[in-house]
PAZAPA-4460 file (N, C-alpha, C; in steps of 0.05 Angstrom, whole numbers, plus 32768, in hexadecimal, padded with zeros to 4 digits):
% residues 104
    n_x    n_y    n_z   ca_x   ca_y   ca_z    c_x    c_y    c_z   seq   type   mol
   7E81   8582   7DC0   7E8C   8573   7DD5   7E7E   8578   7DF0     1      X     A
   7E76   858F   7DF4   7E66   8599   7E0F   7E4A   8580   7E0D     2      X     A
   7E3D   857B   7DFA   7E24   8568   7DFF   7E35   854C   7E0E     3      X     A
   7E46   8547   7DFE   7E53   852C   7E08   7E64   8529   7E28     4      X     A
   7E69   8546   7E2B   7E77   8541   7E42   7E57   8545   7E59     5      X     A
   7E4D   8555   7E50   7E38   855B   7E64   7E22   8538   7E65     6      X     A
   7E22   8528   7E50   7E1A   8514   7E50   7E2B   8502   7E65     7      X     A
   7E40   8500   7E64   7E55   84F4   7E7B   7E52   84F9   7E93     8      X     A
   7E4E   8512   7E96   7E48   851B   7EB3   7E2F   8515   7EBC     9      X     A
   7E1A   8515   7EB0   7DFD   850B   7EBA   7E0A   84ED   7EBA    10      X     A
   7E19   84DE   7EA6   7E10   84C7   7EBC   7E29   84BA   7EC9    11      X     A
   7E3F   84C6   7ECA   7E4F   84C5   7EE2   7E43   84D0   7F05    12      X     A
   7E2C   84DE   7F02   7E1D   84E8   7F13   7E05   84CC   7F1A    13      X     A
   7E06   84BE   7F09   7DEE   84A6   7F09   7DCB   84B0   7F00    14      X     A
   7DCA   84D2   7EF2   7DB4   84D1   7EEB   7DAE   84D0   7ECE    15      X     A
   7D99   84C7   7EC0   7D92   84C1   7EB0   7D97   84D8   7E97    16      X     A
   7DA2   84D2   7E83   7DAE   84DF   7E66   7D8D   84E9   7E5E    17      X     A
   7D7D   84F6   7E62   7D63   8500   7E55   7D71   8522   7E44    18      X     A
   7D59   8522   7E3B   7D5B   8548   7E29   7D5F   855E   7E44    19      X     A
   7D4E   8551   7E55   7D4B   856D   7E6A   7D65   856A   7E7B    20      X     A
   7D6C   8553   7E81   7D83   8555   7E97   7D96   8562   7E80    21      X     A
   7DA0   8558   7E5D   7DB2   8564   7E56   7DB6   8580   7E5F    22      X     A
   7D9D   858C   7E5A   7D97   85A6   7E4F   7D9C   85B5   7E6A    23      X     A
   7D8F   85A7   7E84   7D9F   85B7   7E9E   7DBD   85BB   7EA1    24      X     A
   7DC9   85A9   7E9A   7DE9   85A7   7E95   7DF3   85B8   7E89    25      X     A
   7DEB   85BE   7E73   7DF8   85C8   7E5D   7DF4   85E9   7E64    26      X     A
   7DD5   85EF   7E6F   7DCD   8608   7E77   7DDE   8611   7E90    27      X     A
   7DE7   8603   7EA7   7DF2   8608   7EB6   7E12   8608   7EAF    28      X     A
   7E16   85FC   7E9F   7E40   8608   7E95   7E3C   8624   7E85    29      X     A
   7E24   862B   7E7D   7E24   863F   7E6A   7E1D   8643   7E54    30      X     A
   7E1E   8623   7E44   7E1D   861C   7E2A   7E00   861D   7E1A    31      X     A
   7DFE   862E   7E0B   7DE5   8627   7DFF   7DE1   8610   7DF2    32      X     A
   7DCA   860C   7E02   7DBF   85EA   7DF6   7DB2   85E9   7DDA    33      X     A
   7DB6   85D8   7DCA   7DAD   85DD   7DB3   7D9D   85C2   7DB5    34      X     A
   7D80   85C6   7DB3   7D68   85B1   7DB8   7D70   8595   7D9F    35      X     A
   7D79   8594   7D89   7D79   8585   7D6F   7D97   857C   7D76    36      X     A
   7DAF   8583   7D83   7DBF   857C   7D88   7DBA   856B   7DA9    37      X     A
   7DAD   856A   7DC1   7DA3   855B   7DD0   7D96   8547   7DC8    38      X     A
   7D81   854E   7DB3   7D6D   8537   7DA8   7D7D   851D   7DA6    39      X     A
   7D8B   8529   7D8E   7DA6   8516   7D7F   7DB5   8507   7D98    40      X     A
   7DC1   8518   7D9C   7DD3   8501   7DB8   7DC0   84EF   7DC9    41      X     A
   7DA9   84F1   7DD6   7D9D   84E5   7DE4   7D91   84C9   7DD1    42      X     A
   7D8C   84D0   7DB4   7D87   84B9   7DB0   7DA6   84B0   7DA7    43      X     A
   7DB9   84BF   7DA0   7DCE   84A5   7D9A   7DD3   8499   7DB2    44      X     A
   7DD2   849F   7DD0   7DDD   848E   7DEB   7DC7   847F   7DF0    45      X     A
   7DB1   8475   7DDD   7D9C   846B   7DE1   7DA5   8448   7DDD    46      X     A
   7DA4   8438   7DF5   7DAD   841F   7DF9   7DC9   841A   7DF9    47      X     A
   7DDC   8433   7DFF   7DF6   8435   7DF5   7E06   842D   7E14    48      X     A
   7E0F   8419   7E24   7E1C   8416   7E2E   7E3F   8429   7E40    49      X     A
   7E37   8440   7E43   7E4C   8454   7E48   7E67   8447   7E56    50      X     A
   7E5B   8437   7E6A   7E70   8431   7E7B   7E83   8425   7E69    51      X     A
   7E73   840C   7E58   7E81   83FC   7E4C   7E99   840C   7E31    52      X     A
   7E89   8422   7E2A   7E92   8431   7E10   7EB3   8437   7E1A    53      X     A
   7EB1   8442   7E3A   7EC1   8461   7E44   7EDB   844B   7E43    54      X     A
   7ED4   842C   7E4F   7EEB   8417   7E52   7EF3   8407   7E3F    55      X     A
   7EE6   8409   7E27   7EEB   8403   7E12   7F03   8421   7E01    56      X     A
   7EF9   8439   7E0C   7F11   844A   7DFC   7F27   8453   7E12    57      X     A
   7F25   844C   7E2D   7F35   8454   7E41   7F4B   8440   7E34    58      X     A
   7F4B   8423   7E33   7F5A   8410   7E28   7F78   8415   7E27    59      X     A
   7F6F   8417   7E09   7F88   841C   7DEC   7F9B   8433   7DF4    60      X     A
   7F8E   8448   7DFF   7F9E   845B   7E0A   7FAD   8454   7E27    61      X     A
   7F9F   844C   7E3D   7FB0   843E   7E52   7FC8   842E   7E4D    62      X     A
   7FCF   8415   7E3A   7FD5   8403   7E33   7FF4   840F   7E22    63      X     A
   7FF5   841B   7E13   800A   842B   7E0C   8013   8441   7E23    64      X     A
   800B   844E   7E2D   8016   845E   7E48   8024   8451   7E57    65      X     A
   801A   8438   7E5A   802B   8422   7E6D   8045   841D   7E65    66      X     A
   8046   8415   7E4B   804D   8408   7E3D   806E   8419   7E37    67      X     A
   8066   8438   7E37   8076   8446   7E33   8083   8454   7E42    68      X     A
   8072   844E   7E5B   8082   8455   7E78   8098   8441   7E83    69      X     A
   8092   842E   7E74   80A9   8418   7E7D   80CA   8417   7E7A    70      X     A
   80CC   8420   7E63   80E8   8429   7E59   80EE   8443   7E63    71      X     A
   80DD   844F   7E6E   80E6   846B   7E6E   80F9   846B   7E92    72      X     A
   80E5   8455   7E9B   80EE   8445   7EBB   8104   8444   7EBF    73      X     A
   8111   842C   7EA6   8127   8423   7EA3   813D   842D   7E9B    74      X     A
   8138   8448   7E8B   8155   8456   7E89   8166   845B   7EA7    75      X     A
   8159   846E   7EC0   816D   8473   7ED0   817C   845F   7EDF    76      X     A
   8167   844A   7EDA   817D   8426   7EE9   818C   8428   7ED4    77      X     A
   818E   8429   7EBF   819F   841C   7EAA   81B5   8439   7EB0    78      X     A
   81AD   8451   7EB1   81CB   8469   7EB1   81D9   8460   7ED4    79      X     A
   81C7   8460   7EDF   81D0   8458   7EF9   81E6   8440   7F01    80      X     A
   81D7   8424   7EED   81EF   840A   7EEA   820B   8420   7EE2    81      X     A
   8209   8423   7ECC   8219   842A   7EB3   8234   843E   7EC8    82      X     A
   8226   8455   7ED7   823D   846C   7EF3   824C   8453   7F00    83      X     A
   8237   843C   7F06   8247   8437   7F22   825D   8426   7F12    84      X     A
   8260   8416   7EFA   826F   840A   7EE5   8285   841D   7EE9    85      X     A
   8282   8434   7EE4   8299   8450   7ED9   82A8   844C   7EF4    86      X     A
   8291   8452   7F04   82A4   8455   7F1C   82B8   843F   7F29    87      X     A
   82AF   842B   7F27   82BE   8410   7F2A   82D5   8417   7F16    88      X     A
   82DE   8419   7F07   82EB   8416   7EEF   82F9   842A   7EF2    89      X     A
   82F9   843D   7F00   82FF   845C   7F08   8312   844D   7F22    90      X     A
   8309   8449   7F3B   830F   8430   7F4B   8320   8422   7F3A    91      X     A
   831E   8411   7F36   8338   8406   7F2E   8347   840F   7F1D    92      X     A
   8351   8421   7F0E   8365   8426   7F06   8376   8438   7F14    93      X     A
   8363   8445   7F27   837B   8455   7F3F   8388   843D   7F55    94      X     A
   837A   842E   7F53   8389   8417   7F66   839F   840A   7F57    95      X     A
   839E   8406   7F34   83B7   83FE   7F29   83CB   8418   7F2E    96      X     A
   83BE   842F   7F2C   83D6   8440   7F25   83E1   843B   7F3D    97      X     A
   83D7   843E   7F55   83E2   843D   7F6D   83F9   8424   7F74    98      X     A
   83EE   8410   7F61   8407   83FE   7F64   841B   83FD   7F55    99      X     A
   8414   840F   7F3E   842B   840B   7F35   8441   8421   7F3A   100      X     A
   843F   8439   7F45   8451   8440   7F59   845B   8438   7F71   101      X     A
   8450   8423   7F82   8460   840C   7F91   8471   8403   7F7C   102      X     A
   8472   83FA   7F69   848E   83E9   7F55   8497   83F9   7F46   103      X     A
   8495   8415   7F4A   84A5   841F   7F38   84AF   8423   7F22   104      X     A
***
């Protein structure tokens, strides 16, 4: 995962995905660079569109978060309706009882 994230960061930075920039990256978090594991990645991001990839998998996951934040919104309006109901209802039956000790 360290090649891939260190690949993100070169080009969220805007410089170019090469062996040597990986390999500064990777040397500077700590990580031993393994030369056949750079090779590999540099040619798989070879004509590979990143931006397009990151908003293609940001998506699917956004889209349900939303989705599931919505209802979660709507419970305390809905307990909130539901008190002030009680309380009305609470309200008026002390106002019957109250009358009906006027008639006795």
């Amino acid at each position: 995962m360290e090649y891939v994230y260190a690949a993100l960061l070169l080009h969220a930075a805007g410089k170019e995905i090469t062996e040597e920039n990986l390999k500064k990256v990777l040397e500077a978090a700590g990580v031993g660079a393994d030369e056949a594991r750079i090779k590999a990645l540099v040619a798989a991001l070879e004509g590979v569109n990143i931006d397009e990839v990151i908003e293609k998998a940001a998506m699917p996951v956004a889209a349900p978060v939303a989705v599931a934040a919505a209802p979660a919104a709507e419970a305390p309006a809905e307990a909130a309706e539901e008190e002030e109901e009680e309380e009305e209802e609470e309200k008026e039956e002390e106002a019957l009882a109250g009358l009906g000790a006027l008639f006795g």
